[in-house]
N, CA, C and O atoms as a Maestro MAE file, in Angstrom:
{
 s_m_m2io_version
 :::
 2.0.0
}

f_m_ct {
 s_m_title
 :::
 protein
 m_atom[288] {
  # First column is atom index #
  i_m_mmod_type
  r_m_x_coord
  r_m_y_coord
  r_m_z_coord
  i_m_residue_number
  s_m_chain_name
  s_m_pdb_residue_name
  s_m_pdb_atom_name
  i_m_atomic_number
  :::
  1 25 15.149 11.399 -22.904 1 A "UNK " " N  " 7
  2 3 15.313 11.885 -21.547 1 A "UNK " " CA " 6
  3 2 13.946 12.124 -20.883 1 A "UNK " " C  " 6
  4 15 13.669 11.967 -19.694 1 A "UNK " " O  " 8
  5 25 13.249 12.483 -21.754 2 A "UNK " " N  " 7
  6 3 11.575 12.871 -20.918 2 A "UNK " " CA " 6
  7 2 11.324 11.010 -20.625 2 A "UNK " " C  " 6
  8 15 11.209 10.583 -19.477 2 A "UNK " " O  " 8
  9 25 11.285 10.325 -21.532 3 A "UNK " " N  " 7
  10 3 10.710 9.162 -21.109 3 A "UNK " " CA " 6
  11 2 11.764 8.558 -19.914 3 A "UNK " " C  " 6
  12 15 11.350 7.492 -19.459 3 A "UNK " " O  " 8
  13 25 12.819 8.946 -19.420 4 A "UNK " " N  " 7
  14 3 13.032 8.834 -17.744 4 A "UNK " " CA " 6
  15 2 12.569 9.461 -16.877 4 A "UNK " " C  " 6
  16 15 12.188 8.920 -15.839 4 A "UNK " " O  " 8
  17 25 12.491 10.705 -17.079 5 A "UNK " " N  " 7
  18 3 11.589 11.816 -16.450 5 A "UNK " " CA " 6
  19 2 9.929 11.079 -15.939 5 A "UNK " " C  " 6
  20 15 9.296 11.148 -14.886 5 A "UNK " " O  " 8
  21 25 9.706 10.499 -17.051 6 A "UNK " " N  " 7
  22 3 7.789 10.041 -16.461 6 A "UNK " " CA " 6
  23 2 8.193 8.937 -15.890 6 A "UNK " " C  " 6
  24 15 7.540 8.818 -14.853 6 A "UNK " " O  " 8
  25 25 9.129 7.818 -16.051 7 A "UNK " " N  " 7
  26 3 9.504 6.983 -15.196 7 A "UNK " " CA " 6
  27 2 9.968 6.686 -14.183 7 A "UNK " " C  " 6
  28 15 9.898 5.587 -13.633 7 A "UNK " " O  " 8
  29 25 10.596 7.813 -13.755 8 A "UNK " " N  " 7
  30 3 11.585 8.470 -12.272 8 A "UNK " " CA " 6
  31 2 9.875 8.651 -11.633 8 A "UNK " " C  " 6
  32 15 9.288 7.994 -10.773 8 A "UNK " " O  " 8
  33 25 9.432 9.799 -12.450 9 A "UNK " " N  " 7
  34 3 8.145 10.523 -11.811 9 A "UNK " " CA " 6
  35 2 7.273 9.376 -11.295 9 A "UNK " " C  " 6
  36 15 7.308 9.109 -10.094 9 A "UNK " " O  " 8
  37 25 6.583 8.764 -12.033 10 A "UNK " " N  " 7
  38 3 5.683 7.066 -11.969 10 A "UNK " " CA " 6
  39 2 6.433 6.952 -10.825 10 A "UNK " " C  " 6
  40 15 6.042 7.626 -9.873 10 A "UNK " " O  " 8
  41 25 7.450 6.244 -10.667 11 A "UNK " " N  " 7
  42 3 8.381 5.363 -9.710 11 A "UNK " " CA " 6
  43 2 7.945 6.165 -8.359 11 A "UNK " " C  " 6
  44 15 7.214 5.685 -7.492 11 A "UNK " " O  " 8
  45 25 8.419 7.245 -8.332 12 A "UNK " " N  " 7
  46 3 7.974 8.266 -6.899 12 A "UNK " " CA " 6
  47 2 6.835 8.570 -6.468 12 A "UNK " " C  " 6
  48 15 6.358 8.676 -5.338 12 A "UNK " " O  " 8
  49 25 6.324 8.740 -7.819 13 A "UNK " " N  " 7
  50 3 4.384 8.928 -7.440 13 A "UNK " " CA " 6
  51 2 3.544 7.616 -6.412 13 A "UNK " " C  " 6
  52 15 2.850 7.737 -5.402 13 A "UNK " " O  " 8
  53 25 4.068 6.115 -7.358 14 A "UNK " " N  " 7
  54 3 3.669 5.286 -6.907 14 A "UNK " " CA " 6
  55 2 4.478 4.579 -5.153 14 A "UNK " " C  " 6
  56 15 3.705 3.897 -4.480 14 A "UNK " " O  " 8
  57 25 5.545 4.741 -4.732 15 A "UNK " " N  " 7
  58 3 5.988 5.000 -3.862 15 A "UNK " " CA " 6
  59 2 5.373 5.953 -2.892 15 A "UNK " " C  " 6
  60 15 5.683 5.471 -1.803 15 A "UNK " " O  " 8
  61 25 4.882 6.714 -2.738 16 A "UNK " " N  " 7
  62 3 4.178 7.786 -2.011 16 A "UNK " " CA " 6
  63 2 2.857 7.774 -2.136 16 A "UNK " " C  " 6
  64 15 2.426 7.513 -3.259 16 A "UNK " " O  " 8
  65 25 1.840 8.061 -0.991 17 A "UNK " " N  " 7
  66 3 0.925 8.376 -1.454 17 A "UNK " " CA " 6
  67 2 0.091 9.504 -0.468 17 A "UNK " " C  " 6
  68 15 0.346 9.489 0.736 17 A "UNK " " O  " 8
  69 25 -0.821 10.394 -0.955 18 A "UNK " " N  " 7
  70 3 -1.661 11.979 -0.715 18 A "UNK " " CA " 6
  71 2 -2.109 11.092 0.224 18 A "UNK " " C  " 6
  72 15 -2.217 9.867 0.180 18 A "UNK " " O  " 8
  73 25 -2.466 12.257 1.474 19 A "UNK " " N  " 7
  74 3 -4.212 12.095 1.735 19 A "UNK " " CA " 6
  75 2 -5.546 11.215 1.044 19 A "UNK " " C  " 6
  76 15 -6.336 10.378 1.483 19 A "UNK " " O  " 8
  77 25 -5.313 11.947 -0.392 20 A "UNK " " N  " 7
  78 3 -6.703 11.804 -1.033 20 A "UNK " " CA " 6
  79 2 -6.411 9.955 -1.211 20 A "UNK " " C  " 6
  80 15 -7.179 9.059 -0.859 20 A "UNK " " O  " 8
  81 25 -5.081 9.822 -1.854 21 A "UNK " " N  " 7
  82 3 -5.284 8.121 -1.730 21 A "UNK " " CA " 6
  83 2 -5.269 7.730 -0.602 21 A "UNK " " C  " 6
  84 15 -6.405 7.991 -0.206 21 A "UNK " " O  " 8
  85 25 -4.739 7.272 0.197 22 A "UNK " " N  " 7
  86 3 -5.511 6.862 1.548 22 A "UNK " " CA " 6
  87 2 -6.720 6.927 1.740 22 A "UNK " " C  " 6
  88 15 -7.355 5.921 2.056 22 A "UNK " " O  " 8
  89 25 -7.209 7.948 1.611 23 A "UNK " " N  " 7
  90 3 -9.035 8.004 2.609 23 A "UNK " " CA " 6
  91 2 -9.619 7.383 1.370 23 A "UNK " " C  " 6
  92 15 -10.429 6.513 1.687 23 A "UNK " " O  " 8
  93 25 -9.509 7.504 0.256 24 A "UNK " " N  " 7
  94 3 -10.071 6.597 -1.506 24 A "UNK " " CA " 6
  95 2 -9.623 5.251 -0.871 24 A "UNK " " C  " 6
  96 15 -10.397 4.300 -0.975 24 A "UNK " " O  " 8
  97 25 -8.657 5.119 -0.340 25 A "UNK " " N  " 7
  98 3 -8.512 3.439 -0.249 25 A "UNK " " CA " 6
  99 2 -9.296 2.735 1.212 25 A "UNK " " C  " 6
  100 15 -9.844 1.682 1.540 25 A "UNK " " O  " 8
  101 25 -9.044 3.680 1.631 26 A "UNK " " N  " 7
  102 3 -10.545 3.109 3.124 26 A "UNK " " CA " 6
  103 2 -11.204 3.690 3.189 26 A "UNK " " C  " 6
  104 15 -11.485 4.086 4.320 26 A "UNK " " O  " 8
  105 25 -11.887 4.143 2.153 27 A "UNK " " N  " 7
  106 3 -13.332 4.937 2.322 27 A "UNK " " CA " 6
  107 2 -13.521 5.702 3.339 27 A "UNK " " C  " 6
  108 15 -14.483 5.374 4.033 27 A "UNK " " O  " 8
  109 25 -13.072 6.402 3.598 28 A "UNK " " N  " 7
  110 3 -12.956 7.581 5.237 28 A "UNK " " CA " 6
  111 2 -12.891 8.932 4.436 28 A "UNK " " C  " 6
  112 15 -12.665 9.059 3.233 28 A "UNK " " O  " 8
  113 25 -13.124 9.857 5.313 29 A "UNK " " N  " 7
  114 3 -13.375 11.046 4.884 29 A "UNK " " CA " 6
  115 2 -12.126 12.048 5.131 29 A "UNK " " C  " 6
  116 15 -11.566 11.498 6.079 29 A "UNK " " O  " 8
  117 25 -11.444 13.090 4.851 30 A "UNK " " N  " 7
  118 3 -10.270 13.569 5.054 30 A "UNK " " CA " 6
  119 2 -10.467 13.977 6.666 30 A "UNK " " C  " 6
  120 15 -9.374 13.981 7.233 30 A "UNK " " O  " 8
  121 25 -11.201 14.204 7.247 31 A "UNK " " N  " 7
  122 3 -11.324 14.668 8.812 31 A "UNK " " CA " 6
  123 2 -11.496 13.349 9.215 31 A "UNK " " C  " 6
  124 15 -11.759 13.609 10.389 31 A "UNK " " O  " 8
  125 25 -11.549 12.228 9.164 32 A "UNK " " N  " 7
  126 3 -11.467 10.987 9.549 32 A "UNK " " CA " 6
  127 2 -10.052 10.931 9.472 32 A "UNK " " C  " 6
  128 15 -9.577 11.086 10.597 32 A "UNK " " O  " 8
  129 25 -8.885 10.715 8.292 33 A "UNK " " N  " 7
  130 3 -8.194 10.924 8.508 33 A "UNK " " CA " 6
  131 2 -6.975 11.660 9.410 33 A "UNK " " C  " 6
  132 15 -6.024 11.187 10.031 33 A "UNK " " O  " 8
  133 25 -7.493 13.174 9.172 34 A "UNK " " N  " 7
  134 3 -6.882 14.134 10.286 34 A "UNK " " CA " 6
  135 2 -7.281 13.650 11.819 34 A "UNK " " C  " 6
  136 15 -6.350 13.559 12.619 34 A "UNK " " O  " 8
  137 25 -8.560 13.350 12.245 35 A "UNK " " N  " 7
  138 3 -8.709 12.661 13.676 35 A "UNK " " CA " 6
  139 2 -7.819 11.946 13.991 35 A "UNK " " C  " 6
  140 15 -7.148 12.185 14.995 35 A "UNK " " O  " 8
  141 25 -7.605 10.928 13.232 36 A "UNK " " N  " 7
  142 3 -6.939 9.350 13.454 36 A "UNK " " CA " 6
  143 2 -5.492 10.134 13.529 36 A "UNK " " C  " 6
  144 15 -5.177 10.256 14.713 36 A "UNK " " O  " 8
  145 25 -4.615 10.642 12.735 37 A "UNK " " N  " 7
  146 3 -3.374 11.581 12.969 37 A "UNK " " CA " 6
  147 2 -2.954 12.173 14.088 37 A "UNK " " C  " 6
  148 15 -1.879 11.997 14.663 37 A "UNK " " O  " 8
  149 25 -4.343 13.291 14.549 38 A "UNK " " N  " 7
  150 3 -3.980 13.612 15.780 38 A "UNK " " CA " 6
  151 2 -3.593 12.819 16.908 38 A "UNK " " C  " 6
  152 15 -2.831 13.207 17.793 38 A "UNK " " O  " 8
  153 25 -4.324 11.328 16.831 39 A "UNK " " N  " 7
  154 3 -4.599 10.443 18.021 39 A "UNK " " CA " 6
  155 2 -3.453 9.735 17.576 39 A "UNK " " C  " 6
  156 15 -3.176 8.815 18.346 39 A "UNK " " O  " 8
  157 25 -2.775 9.828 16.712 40 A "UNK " " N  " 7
  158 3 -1.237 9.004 16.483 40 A "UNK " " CA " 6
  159 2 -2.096 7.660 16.112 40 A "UNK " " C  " 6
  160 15 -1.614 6.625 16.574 40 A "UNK " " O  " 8
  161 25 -3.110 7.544 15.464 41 A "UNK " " N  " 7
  162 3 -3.517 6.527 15.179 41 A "UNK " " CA " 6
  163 2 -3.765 5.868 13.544 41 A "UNK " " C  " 6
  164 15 -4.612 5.046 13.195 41 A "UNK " " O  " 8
  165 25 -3.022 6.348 12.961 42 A "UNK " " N  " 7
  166 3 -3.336 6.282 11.539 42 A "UNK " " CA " 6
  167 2 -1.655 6.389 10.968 42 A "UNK " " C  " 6
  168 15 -0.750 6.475 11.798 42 A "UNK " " O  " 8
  169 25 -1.318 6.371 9.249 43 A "UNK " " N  " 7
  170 3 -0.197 6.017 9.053 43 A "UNK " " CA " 6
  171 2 0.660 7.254 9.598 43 A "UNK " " C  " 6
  172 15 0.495 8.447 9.855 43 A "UNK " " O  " 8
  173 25 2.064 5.906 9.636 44 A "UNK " " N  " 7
  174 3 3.143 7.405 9.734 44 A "UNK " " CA " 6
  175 2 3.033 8.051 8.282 44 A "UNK " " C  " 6
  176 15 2.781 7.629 7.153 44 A "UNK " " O  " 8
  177 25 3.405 9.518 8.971 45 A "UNK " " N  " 7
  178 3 2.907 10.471 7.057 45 A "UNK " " CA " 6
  179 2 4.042 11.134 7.481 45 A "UNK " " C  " 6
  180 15 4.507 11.020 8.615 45 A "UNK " " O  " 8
  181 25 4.693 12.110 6.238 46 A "UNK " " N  " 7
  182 3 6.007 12.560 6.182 46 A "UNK " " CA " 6
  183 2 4.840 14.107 5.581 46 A "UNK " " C  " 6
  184 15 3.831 14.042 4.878 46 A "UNK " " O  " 8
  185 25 5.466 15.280 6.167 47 A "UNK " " N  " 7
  186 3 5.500 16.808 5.758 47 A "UNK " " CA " 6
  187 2 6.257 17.635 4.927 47 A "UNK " " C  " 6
  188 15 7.180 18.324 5.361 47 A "UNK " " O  " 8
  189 25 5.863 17.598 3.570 48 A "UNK " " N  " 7
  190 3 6.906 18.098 2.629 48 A "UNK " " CA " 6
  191 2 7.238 20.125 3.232 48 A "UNK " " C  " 6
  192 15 6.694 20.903 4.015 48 A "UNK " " O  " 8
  193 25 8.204 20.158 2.452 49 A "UNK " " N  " 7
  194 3 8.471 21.759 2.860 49 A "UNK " " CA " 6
  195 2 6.796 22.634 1.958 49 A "UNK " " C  " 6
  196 15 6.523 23.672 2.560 49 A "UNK " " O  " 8
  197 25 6.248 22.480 1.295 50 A "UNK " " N  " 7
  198 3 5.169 23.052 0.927 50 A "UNK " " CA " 6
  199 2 3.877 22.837 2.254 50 A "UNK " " C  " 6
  200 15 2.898 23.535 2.520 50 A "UNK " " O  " 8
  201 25 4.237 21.966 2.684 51 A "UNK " " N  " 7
  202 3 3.286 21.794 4.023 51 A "UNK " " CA " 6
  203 2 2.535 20.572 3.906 51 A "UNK " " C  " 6
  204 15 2.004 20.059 4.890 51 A "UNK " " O  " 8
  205 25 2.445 19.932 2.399 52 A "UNK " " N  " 7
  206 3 1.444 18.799 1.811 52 A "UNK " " CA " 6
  207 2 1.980 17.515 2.818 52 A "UNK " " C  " 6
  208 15 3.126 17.409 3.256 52 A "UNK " " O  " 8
  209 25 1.169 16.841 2.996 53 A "UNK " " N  " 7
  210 3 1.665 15.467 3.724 53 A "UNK " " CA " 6
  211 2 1.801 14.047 2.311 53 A "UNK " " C  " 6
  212 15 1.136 13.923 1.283 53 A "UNK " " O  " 8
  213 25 2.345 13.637 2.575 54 A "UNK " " N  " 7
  214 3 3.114 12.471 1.587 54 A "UNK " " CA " 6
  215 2 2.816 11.068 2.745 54 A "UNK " " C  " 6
  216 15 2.895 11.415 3.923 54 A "UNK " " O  " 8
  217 25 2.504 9.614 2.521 55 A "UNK " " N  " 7
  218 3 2.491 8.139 2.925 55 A "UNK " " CA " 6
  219 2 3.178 7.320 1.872 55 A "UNK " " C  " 6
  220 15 2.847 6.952 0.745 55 A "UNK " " O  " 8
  221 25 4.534 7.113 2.820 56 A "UNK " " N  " 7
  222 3 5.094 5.861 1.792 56 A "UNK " " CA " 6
  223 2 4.165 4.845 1.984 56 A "UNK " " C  " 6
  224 15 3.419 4.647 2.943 56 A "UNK " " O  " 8
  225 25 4.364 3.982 0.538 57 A "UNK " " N  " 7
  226 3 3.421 2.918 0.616 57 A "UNK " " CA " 6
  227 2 3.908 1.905 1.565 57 A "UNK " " C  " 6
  228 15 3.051 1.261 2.170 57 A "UNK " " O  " 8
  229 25 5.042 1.685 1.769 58 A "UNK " " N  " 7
  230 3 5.234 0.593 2.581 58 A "UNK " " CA " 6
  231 2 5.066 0.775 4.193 58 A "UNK " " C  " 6
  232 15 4.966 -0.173 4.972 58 A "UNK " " O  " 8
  233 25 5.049 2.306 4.605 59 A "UNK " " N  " 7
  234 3 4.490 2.441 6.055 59 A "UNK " " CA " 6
  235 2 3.080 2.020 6.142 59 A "UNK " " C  " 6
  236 15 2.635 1.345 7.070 59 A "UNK " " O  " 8
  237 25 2.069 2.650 4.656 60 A "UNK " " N  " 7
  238 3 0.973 2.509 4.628 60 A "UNK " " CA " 6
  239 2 0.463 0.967 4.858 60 A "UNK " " C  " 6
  240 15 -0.461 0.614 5.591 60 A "UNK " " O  " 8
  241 25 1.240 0.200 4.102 61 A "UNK " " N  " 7
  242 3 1.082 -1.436 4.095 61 A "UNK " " CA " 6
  243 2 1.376 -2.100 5.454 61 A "UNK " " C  " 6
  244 15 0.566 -2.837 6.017 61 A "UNK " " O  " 8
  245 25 2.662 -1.768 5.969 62 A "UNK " " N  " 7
  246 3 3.116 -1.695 7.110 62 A "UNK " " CA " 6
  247 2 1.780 -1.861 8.545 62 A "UNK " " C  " 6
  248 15 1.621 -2.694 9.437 62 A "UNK " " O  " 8
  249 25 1.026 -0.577 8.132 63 A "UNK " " N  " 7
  250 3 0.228 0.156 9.129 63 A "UNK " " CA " 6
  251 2 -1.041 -0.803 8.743 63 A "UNK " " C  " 6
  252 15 -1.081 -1.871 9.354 63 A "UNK " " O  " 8
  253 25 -1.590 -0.666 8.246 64 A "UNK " " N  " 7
  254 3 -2.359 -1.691 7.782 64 A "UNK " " CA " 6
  255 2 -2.408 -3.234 8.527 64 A "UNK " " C  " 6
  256 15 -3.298 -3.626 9.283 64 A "UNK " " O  " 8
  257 25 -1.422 -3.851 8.175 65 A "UNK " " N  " 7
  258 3 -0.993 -4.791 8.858 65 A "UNK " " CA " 6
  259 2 -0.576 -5.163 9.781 65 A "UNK " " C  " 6
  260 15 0.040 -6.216 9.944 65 A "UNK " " O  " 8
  261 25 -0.929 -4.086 10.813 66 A "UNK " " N  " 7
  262 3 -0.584 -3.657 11.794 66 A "UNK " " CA " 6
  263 2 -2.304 -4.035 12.687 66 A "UNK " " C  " 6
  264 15 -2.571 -4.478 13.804 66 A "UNK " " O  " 8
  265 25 -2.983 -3.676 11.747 67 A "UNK " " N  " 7
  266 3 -4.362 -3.217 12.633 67 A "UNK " " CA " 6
  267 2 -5.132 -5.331 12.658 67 A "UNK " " C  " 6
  268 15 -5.961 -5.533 13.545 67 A "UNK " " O  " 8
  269 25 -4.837 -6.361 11.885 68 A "UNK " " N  " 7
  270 3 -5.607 -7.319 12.254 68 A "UNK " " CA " 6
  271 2 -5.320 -7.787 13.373 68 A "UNK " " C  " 6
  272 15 -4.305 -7.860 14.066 68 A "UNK " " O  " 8
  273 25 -6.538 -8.143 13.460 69 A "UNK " " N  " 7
  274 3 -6.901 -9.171 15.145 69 A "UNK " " CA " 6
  275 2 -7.005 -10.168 14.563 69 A "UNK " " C  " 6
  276 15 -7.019 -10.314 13.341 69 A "UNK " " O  " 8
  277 25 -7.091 -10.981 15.400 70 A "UNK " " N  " 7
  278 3 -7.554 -12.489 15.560 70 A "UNK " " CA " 6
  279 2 -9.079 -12.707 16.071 70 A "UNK " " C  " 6
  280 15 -9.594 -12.082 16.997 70 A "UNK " " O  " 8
  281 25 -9.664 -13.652 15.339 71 A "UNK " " N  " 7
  282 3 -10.686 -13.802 16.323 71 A "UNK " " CA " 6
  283 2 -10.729 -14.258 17.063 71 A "UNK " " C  " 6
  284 15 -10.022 -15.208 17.402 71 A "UNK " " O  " 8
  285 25 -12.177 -13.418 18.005 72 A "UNK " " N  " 7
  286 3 -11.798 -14.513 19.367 72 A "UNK " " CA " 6
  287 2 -12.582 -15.956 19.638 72 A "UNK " " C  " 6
  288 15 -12.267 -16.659 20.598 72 A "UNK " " O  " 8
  :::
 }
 m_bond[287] {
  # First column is bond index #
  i_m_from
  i_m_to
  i_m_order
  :::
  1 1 2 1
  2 2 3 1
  3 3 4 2
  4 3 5 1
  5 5 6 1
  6 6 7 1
  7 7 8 2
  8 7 9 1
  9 9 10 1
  10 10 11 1
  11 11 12 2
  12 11 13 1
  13 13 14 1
  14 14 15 1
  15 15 16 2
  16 15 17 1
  17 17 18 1
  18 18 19 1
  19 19 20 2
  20 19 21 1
  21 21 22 1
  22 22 23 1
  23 23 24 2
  24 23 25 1
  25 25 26 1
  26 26 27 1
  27 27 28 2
  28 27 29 1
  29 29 30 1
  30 30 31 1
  31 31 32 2
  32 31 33 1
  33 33 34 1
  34 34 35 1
  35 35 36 2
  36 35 37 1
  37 37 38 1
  38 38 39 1
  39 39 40 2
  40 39 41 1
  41 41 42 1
  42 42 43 1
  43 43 44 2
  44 43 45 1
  45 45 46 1
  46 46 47 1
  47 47 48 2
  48 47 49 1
  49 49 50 1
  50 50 51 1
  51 51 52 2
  52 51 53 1
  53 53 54 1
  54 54 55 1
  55 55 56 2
  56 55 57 1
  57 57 58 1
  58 58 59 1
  59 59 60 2
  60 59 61 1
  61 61 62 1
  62 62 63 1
  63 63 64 2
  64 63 65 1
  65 65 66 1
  66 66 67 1
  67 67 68 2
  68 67 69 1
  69 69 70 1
  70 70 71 1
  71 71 72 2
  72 71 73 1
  73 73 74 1
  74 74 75 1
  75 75 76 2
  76 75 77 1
  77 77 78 1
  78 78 79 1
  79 79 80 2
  80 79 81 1
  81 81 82 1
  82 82 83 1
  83 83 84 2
  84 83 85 1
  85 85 86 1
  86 86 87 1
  87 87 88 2
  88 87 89 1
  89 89 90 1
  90 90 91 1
  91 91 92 2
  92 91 93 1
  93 93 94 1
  94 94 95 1
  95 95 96 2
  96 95 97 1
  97 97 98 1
  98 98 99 1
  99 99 100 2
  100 99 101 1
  101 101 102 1
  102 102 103 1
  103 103 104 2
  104 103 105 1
  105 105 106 1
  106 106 107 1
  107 107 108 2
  108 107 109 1
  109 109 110 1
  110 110 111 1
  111 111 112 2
  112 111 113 1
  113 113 114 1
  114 114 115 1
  115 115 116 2
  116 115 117 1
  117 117 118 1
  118 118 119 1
  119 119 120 2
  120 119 121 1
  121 121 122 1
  122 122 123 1
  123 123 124 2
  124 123 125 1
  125 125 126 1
  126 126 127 1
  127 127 128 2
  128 127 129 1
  129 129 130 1
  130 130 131 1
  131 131 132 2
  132 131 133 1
  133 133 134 1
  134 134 135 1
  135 135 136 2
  136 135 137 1
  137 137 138 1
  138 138 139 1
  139 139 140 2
  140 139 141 1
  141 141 142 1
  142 142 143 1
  143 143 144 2
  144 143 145 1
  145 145 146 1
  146 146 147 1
  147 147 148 2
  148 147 149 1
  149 149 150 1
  150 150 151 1
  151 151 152 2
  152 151 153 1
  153 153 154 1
  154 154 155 1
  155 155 156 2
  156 155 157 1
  157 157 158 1
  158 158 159 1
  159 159 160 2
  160 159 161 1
  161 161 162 1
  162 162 163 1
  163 163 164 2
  164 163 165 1
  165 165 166 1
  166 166 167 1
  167 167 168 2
  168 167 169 1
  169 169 170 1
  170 170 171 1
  171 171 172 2
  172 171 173 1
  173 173 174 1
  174 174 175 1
  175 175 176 2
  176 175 177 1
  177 177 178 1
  178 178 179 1
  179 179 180 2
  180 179 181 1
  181 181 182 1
  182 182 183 1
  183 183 184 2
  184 183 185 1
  185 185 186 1
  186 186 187 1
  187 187 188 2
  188 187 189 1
  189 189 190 1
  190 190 191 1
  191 191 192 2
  192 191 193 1
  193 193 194 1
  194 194 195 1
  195 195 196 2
  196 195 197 1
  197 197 198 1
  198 198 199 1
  199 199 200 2
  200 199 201 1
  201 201 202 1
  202 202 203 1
  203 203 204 2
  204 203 205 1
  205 205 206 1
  206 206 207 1
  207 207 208 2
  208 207 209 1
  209 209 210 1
  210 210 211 1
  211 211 212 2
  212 211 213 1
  213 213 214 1
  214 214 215 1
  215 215 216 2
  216 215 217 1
  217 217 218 1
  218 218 219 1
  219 219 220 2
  220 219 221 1
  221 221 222 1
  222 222 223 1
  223 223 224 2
  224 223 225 1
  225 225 226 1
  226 226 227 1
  227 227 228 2
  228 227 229 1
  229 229 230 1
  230 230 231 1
  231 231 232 2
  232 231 233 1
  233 233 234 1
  234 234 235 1
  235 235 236 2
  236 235 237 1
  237 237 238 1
  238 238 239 1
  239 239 240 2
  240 239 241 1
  241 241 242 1
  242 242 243 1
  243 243 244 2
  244 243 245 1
  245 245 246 1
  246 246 247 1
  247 247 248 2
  248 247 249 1
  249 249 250 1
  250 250 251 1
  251 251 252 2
  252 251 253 1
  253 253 254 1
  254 254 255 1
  255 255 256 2
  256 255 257 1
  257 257 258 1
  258 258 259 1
  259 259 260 2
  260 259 261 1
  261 261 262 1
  262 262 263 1
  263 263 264 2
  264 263 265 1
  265 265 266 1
  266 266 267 1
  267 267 268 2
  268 267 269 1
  269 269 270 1
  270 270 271 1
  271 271 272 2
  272 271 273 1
  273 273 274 1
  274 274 275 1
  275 275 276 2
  276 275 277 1
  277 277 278 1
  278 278 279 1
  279 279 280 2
  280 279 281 1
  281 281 282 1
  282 282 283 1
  283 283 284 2
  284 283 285 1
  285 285 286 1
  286 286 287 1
  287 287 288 2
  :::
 }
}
């Protein structure tokens, strides 16, 4: 039963991701982050009842793919 437990857990962990992964994955600083939030410019993030913010990966990917241009 524990070895579903770390696998449920894994499964959700990797599905979601902190603050800290995000700004680790574009090199930005957590107030880089929070800026870009305020300005509605950065991923959609979800607010757990503890107050922590959570990024599904697929908004994150989503958002991402969101930002290329074309050249001109």
């Amino acid at each position: 039963m524990t070895a579903r437990r770390n696998a449920a857990g894994a499964s959700r962990s990797a599905r979601h991701l902190t603050i800290a992964d995000v700004c680790a994955d574009l090199g930005i600083s957590r107030s880089t982050f929070y800026d870009w939030r305020a300005k509605r410019k950065g991923p959609l993030s979800r607010k757990l009842p503890n107050g922590e913010l959570r990024i599904e990966r697929r908004d994150y990917e989503a958002w991402l793919e969101s930002l290329y241009e074309e050249a001109a």
